[in-house]
Structures are given as structure tokens and as C-alpha cells.
C-alpha positions in Angstrom: 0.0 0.0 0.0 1.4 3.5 -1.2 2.7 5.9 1.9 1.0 9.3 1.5 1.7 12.2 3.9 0.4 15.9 3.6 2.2 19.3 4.7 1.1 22.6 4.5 4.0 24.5 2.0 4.7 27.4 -0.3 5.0 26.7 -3.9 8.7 27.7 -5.2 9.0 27.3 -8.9 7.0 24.6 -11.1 8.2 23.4 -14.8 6.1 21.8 -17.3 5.8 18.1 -18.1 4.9 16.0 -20.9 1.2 17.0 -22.2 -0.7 18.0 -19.1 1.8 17.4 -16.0 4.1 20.0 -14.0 7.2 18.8 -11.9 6.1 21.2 -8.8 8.7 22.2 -6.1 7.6 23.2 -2.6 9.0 24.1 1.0 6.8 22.6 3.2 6.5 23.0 7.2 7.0 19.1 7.9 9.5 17.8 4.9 11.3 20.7 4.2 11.6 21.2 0.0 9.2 18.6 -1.5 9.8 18.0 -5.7 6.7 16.3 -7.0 4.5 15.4 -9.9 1.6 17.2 -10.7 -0.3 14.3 -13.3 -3.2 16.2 -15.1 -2.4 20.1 -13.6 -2.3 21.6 -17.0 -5.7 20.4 -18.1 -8.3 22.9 -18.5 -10.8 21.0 -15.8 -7.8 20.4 -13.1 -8.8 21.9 -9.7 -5.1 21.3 -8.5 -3.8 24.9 -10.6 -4.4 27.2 -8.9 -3.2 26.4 -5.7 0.1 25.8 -7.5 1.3 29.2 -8.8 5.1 30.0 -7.4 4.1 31.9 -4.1 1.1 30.5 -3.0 0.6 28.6 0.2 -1.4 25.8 -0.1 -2.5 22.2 1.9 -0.9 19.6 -0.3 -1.1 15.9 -0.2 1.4 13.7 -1.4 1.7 9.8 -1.9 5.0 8.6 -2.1 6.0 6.3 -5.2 9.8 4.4 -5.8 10.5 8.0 -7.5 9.3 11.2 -7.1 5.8 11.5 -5.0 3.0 12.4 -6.4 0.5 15.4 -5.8 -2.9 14.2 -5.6 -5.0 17.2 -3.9 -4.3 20.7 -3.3 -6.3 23.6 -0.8 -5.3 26.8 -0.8 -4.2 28.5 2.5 -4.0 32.1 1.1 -3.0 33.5 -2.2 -0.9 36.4 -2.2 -2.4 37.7 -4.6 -1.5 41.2 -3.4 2.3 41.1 -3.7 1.6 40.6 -7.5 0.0 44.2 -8.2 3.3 45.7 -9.3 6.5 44.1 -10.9 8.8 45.3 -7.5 6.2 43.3 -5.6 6.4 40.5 -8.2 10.5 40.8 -8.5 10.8 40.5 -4.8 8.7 37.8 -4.5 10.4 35.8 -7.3 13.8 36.9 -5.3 13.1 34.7 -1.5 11.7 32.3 -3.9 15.0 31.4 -5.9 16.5 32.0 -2.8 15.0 29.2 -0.5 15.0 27.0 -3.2 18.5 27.3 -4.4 19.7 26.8 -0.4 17.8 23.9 0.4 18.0 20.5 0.3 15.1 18.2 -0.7 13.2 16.8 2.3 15.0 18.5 5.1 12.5 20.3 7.3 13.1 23.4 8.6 10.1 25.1 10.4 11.8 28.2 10.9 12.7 28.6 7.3 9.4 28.2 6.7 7.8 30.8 8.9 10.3 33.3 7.6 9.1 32.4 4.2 5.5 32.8 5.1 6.2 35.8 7.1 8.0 37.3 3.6 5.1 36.4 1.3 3.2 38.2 4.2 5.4 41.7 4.4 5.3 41.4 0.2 1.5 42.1 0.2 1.9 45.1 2.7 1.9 48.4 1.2 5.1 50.7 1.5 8.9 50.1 0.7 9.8 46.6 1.8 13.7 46.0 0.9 15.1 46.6 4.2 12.9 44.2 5.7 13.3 41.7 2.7 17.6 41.9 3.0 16.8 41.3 6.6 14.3 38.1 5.8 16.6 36.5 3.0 19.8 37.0 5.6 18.0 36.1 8.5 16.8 32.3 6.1 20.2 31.8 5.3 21.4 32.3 8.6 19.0 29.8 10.4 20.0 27.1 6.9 23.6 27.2 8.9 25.7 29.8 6.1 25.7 32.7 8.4 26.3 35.5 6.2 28.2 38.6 7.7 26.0 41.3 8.8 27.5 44.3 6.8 26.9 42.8 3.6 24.9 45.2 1.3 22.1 43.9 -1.1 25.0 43.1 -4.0 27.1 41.5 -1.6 24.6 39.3 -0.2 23.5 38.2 -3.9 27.2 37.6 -4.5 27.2 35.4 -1.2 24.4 33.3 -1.9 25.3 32.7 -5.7 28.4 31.4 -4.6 26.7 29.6 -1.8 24.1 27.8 -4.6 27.0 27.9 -7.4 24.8 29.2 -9.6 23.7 32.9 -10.5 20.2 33.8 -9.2 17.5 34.8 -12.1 14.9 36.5 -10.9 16.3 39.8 -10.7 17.8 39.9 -14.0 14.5 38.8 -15.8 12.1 41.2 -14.3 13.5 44.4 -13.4 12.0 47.4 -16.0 15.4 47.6 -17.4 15.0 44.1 -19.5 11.2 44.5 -20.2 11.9 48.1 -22.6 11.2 47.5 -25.7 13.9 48.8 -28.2 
């Protein structure tokens, strides 16, 4: 008999598969970053969509194959729908994304990653300027994931410090600020 398991958890990045499935990643409070298969999510009558948009926070359930487990149900939790209204909101969302995704390992829980990831999403769909308290949010995640960044480092130098950390140069920055998106 399959295993299943269910977590509440906050939808990082997903990537299309085959016809009609997405390969789904999300930090959830009990398993830490969960990678599963989404079978049918693309199809116009799935109810599992929109709970899996990158940001959302959602009740998933999971059963557990040889492989990858697979998502069988999703509720939504709440949609932060209000850090989307602008593209800073949308950029800086996208940002702690990449960021908790690139720093952590599949199925290693970390509650208090997770609270600071909800508590993000959270601050993101506040009115007002936001990027103190975002720097403070990513270095305060990659603190408690054990890296310990020093506290002086300015925004660049804390992008520089968790590239090199991930080996591998964060995206989301470079494909939505206004600079890239003016047509020539």
C-alpha cells in the first residue's frame, strides 16, 4: 500500500511536463523542500492549478512512489495575490523564492525557514517600501539554513554570497526588473 503524507508548504518554482503534468517544487513546514508530480495540472478542468502558482501557500497531499511522490490534492491557504500588483512586488517575491529553493535540500525540514518564508510572502503584500525588511528576511533564512552571512553585507554582496553559496547565479532579478522588459 502506497505511503501518503500531507504538509502545508509554499509553492517555489514549477516546470512543465509531458502534455498535461508539471514537476512542482515546494518548502513545506513538515518535509522541508518537497519535488513532486503534478499528473493532469495543465488540463483545462484540473482543480489542482491554482493552488500551485510559485508563491502560493497551499494544503498539499502527497503519496510517495519508488520515484518522485505524487500530488494528488491541493487547498489553498491564502493566495498572495496582493504582492503581484506591481512588478517590485512580483520581482521580490520571485527573489526569496529562488533564494529558498536554491539553499535547500530536498526533504529536510526546517520550520523556521518556513515561517520566515511565510512571514515574507506576508510583508510582500503590505503596502510601503519593503527592501530593508526583505535583506533582513533573506539573511535572517540563510542564517538559520547554517551559512551565516556577515552582517555588513549590502544587497549586491549578499546576492554575490548566496550565488556562490548555490553555485549558480540567481535569475529572478535579471529577468524582471523594468530595465529588460523596454522594448527597443
Amino acid at each position: 500500500m502506497a505511503k501518503t503524507f500531507s504538509s502545508e508548504g509554499v509553492v517555489l518554482k514549477r516546470r512543465n511536463y509531458g502534455e498535461a503534468d508539471r514537476l512542482v517544487a515546494i518548502y513545506t513546514r513538515n518535509q522541508g523542500k518537497v519535488t513532486a508530480m503534478a499528473k493532469g495540472v495543465r488540463k483545462m478542468a484540473s482543480k489542482k492549478k491554482g493552488g500551485l502558482e510559485p508563491g502560493m501557500v497551499s494544503k498539499c497531499f502527497f503519496v510517495e512512489t519508488r520515484g518522485m511522490p505524487i500530488l494528488t490534492q491541493v487547498e489553498i491557504v491564502d493566495n498572495y495575490s496582493g504582492s503581484n500588483d506591481n512588478l517590485i512586488n512580483m520581482t521580490q517575491t520571485f527573489q526569496i523564492l529562488e533564494v529558498v529553493d536554491n539553499l535547500t535540500p530536498d526533504n529536510q525540514a526546517n520550520e523556521e525557514v518556513y515561517d520566515l518564508l511565510v512571514s515574507t510572502l506576508k510583508l510582500l503584500k503590505v503596502d510601503g517600501s519593503k527592501k530593508e525588511k526583505l535583506l533582513d528576511n533573506i539573511r535572517a533564512i540563510v542564517k538559520s539554513l547554517g551559512f551565516g552571512p556577515p552582517d555588513n553585507l549590502d544587497e549586491l554582496g549578499l546576492k554575490d554570497y548566496i550565488e556562490n553559496l548555490a553555485e549558480r547565479r540567481l535569475k529572478s532579478k535579471k529577468f524582471l526588473t523594468p530595465e529588460t522588459l523596454k522594448v527597443a
